[in-house]
Structures are given as structure tokens and as C-alpha cells.
Backbone as a ProteinNet text record, in pm:
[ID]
protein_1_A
[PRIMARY]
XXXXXXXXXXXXXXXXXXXXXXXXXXXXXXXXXXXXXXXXXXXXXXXXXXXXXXXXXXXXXXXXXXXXXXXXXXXXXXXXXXXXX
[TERTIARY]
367.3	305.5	175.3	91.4	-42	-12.7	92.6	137.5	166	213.7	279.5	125.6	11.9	-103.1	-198.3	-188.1	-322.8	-391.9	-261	-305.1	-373.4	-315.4	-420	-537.7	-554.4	-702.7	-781.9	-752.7	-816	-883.9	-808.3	-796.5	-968.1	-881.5	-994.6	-1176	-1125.6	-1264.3	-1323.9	-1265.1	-1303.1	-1351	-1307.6	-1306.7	-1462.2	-1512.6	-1667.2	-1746.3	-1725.5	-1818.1	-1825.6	-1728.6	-1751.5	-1824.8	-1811.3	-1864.5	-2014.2	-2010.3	-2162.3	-2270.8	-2194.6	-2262.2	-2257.2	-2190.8	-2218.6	-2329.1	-2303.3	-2424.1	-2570.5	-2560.6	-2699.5	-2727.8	-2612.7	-2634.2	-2670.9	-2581.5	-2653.7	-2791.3	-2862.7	-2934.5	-3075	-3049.6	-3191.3	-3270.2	-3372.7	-3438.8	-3503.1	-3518.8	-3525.2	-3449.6	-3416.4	-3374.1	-3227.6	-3144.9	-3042.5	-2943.9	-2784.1	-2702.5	-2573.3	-2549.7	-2422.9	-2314.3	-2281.5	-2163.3	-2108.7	-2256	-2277.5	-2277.2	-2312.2	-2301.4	-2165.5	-2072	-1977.6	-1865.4	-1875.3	-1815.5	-1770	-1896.4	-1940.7	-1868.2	-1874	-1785.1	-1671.6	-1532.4	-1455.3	-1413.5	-1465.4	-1421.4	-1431.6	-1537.3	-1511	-1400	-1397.9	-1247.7	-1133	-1125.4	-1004.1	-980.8	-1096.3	-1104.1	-1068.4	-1091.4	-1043.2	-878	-880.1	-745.3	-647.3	-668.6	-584.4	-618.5	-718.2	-720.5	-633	-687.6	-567	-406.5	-355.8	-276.4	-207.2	-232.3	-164.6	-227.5	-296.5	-350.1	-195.2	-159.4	-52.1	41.1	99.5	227.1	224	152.3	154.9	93.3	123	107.3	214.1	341	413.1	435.8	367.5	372.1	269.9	157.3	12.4	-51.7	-36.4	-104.2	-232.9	-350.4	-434.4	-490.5	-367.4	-398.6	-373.2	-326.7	-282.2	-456.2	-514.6	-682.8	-699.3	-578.7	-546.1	-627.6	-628.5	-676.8	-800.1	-866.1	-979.9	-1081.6	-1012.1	-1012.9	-1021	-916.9	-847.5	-960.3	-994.8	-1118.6	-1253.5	-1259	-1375.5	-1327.6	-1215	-1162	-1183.7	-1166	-1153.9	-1326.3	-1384.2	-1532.3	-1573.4	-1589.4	-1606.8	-1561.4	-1415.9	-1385	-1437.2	-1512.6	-1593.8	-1701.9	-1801.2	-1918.1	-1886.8	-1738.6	-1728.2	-1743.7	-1638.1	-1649.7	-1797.7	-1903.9	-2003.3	-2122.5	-2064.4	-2146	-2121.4
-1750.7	-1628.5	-1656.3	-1761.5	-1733.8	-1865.2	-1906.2	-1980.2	-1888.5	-1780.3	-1662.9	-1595.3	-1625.1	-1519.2	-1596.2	-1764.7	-1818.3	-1817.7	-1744.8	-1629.2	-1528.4	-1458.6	-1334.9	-1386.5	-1442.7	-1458.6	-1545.3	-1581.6	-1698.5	-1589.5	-1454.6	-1423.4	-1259.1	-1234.3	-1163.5	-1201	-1360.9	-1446.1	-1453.3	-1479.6	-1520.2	-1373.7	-1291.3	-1171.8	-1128	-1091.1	-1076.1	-1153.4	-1283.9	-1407.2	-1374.8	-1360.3	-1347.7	-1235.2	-1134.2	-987.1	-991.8	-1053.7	-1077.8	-1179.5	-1286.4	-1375.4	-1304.1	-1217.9	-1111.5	-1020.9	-949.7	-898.5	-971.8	-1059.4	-1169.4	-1218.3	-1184.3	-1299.9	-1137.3	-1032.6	-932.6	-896.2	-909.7	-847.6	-899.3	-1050	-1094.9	-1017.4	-1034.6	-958.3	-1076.1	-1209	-1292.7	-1346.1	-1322.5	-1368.8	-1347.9	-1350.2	-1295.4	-1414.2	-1378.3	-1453.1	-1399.3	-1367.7	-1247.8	-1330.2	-1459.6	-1516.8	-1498.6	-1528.2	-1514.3	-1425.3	-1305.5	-1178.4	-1091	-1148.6	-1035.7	-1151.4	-1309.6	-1375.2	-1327.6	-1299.1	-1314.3	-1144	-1099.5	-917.5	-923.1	-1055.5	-1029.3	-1107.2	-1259	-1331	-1224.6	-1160.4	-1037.1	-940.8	-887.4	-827.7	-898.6	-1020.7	-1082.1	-1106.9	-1143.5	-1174.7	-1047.9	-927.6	-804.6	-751.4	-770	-745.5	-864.1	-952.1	-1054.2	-1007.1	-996.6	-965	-819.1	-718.9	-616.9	-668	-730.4	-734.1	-837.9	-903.5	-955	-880.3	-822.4	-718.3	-636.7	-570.9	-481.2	-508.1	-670.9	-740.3	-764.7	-747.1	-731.2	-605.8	-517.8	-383.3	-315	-339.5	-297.9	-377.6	-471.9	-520.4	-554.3	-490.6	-501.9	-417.5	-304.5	-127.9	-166	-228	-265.7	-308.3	-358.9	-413	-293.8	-220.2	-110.2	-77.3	-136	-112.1	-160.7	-202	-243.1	-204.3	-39.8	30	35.9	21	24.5	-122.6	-206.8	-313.1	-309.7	-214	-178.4	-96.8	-1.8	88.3	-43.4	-70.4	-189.5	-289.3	-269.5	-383.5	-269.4	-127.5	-19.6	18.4	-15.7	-15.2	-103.5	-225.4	-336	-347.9	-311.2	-273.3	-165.7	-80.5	17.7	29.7	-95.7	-128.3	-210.5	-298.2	-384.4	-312.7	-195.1	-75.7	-31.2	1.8	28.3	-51.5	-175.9	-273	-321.9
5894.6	5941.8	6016.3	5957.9	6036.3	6188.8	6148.5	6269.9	6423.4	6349.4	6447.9	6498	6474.1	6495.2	6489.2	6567.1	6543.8	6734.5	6811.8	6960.7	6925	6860.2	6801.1	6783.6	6651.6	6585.9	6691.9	6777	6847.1	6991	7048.8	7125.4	7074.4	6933.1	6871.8	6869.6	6843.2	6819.5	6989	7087.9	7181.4	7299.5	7288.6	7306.3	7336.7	7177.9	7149.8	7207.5	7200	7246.6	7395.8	7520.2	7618.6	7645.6	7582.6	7598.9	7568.4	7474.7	7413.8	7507	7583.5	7668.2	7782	7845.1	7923.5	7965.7	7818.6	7833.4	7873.4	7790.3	7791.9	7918.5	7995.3	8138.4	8223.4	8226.4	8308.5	8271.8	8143	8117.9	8170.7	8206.5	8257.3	8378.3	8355.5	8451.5	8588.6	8555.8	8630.6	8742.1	8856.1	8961	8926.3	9051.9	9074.1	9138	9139.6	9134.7	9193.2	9271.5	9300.6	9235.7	9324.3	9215.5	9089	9019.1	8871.8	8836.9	8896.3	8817.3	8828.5	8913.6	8977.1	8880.6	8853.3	8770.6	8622.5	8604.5	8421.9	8326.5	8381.7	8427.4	8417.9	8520.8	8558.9	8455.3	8376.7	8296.9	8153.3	8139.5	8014.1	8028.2	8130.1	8167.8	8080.5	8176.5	8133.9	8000.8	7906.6	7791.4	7700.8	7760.7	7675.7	7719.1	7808.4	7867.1	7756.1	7748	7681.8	7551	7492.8	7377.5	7361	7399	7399.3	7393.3	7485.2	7493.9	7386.8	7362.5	7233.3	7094.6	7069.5	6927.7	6914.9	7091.7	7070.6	7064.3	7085.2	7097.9	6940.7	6863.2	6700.6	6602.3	6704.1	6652.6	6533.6	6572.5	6478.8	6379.1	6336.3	6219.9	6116.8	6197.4	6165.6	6239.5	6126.5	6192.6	6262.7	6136.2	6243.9	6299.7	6380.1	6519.9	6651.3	6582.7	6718.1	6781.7	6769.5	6846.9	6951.3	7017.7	7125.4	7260.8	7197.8	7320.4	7329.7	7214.3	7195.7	7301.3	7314.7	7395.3	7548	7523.5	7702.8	7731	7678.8	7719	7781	7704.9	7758.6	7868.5	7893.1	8026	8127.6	8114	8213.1	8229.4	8142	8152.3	8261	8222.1	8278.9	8417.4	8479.2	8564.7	8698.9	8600.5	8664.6	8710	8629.6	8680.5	8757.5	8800.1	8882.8	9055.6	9018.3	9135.5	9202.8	9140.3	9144.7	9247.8	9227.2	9314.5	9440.9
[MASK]
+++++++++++++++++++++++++++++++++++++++++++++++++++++++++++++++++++++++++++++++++++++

């Protein structure tokens, strides 16, 4: 079983960490980076998008994980401040 979900847990763990180094990297107020900033956004994206998407590929067997969306909301976030710029 935890053979079947060591994508999951790995995808859960990695998820936060990008989101969290995200933030930290937009938040500086010191000099600017377009690369870097339009990068660091799209790699959190991806990191929630994947995480979503396997949470829900084990939804029906692990209620909760159906927070799937809860994920996706933050990829559609992220997405939006991408629009913005």
C-alpha cells in the first residue's frame, strides 16, 4: 500500500515547499528579475497542478484526499497573477 502512494506523499511534501519558496522569492523587495519572477510562479503552478492531480487519482480510496481542488484553486490563483503581468 504505501508503495502505491509514495507519488502522493512525495508530491504532497513537495507542493508546500515550492509555494512557500515562492512566496519568499516574490516577496523581496530588493531588485528585480523578470526571469526569476515569471519562473518561480510557473514552477508553483506546476507543483500544485501535480499535486492535485495525483491527491485525485486516489480520491476514491482515500476520502481525504478528494482536496484535490483545493490545490487546483491555488494553480488557478497562481495562474492569474501570472495574467496580470
Amino acid at each position: 500500500m504505501v508503495a502505491e502512494l509514495t507519488k502522493c506523499i512525495r508530491t504532497d511534501l513537495d507542493c508546500p515547499d515550492v509555494c512557500e519558496a515562492t512566496g519568499r522569492v516574490l516577496s523581496r523587495r530588493t531588485g528585480y528579475d523578470a526571469n526569476l519572477t515569471r519562473a518561480v510562479p510557473e514552477a508553483c503552478a506546476a507543483a500544485c497542478r501535480t499535486c492535485s492531480d495525483e491527491c485525485e487519482s486516489h480520491a476514491s480510496m482515500h476520502e481525504h484526499w478528494a482536496h484535490g481542488g483545493s490545490v487546483g484553486r491555488c494553480d488557478g490563483g497562481v495562474h492569474a497573477r501570472l495574467a496580470m503581468r
